[in-house]
TORMIZA-150783 format. One record per residue: x, y, z of N, C-alpha, C in turn; residue in three letters. Coordinates in steps of 0.05 Angstrom, whole numbers, plus 5000, padded with zeros to 4 digits. Example, Ala and Ser with C-alpha at 12.3 -4.5 7.8 and 13.67 -1.06 7.14 Angstrom:
2
526448865156524649105156526449345156ALA;525749555142527349795143525850015157SER;
This chain:
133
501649765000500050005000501750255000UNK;504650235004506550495002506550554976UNK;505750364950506450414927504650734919UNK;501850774927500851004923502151214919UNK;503751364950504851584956506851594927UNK;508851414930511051454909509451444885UNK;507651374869506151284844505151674841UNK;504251754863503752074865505952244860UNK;508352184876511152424875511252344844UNK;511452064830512552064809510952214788UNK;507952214787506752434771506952664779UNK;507752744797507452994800510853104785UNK;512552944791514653014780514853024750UNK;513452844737513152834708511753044699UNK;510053154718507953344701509953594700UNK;511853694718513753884720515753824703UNK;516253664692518253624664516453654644UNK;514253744638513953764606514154044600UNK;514754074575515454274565514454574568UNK;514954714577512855014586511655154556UNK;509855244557507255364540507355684551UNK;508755784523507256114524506856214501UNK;505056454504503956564484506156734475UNK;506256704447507756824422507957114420UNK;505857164429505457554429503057654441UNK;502457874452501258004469499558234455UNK;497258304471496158574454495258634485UNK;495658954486494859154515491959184506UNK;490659124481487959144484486658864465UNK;486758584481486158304471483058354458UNK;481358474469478558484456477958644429UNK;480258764425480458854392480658654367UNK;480158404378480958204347477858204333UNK;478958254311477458344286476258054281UNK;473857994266472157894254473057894212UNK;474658154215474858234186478358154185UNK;479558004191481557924196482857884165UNK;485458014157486258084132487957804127UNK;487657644094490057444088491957594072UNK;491957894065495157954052496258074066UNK;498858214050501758154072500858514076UNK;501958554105501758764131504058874117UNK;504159174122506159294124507259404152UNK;510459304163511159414181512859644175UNK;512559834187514260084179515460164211UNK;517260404205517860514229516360734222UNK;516060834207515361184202512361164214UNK;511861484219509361584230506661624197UNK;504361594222502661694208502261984194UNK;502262114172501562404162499662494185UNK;499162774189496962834216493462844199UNK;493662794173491062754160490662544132UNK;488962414135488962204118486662054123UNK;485961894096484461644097484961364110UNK;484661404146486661244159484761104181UNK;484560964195483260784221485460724238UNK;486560834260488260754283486160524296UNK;486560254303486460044311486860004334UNK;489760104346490860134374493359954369UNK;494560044387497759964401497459674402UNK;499459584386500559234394502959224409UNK;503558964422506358924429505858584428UNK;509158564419509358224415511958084426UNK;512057904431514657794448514657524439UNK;516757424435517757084430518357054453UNK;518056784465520556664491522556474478UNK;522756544461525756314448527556564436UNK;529856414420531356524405530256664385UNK;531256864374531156914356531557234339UNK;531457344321532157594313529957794309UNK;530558024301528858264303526858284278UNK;527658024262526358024241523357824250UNK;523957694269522157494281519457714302UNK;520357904314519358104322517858234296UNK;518558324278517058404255514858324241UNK;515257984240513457744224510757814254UNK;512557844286508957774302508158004291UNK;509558234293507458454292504858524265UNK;506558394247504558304220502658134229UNK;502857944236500757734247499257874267UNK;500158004292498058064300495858314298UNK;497958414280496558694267494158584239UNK;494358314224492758234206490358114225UNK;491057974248488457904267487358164267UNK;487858394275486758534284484758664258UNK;485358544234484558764213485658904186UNK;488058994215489059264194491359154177UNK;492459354161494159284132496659414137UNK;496559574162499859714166500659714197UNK;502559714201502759734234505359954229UNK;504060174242506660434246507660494270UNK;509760704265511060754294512560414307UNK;513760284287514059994307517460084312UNK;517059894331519759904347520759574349UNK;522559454347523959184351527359194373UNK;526959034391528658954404529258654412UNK;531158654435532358354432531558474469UNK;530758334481531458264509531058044519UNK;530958034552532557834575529157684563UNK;529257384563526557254567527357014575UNK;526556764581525556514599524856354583UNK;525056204572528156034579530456074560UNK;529556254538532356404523533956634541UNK;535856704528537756904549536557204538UNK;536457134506535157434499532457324478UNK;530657464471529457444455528257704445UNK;526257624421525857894400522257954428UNK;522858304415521058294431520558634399UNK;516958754406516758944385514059054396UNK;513859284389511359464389510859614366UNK;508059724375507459854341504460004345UNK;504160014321500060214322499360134300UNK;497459894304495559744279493859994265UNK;493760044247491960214229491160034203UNK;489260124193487260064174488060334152UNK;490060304131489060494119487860474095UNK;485560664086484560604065485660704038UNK;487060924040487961064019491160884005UNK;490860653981493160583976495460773973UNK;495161073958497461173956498461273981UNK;497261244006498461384037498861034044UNK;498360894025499560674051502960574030UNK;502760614009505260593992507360764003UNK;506161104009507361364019509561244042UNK;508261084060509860924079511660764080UNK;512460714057514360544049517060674042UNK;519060574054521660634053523160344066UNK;525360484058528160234059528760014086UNK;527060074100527159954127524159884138UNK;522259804112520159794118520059474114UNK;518559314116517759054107514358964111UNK;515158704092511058704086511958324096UNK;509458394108509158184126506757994128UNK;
C-alpha cells in the first residue's frame, strides 16, 4: 500500500518536466480581434502616420517570443497580430532583443495597427527599412 504515495511524487514530477507553454505575442487591448481579419501581407514600417488622411488607428500592439531569435522574428508577430486585428499597416514599430525565459535574449516589438484605406498613403509609407509581412 506504500506504492500509492511514490506512484503520486512520480506524477507529479513528470507533470513538472513537460515542456512550458507561452503565448507568442501580446496585445494591451486583447478584445480588439477583428472578425474582418486580413490574408495579405501587413506592412511594418517605422515611420509615422501624416496628421490627416484616409486612415483607422486600431490601437497599440506589442509582441514577444520566449525563444531565440532575431528582430526580424519581432517583425513577422507584429504582421500577424496586426492582420488578426484587421488592419494592413502597423506604424511607429519598434523591435528589440531582450532578457526572456528560457532564452537569454529574445525578439521582443511594438507598434500602432491602422487600417489604411487610401493605397497611395499606405505605399507613401514605404521606405528602405520597411517590410510587408
Amino acid at each position: 500500500m506504500h506504492r500509492q504515495p511514490h506512484a503520486l511524487l512520480l506524477l507529479a514530477c513528470l507533470s513538472l518536466c513537460s515542456p512550458p507553454i507561452y503565448a507568442e505575442s501580446v496585445s494591451e487591448t486583447p478584445d480588439q480581434v477583428s472578425s474582418e481579419a486580413r490574408s495579405d501581407k501587413i506592412l511594418v514600417t517605422f515611420n509615422a502616420l501624416p496628421a490627416a488622411g484616409d486612415f483607422e488607428v486600431l490601437g497599440p500592439i506589442y509582441v514577444f517570443k520566449r525563444w531565440f531569435g532575431g528582430t526580424g522574428a519581432a517583425m513577422s508577430l507584429l504582421g500577424e497580430k496586426a492582420r488578426s486585428m484587421g488592419a494592413n499597416a502597423v506604424v511607429e514599430s519598434s523591435v528589440w532583443l531582450a532578457p526572456a525565459f528560457p532564452a537569454q535574449v529574445a525578439p521582443h516589438g511594438k507598434g500602432i495597427a491602422v487600417r489604411v484605406n487610401d493605397p497611395k498613403l499606405l505605399q507613401a509609407l514605404v521606405d528602405e527599412s520597411s517590410t510587408w509581412e
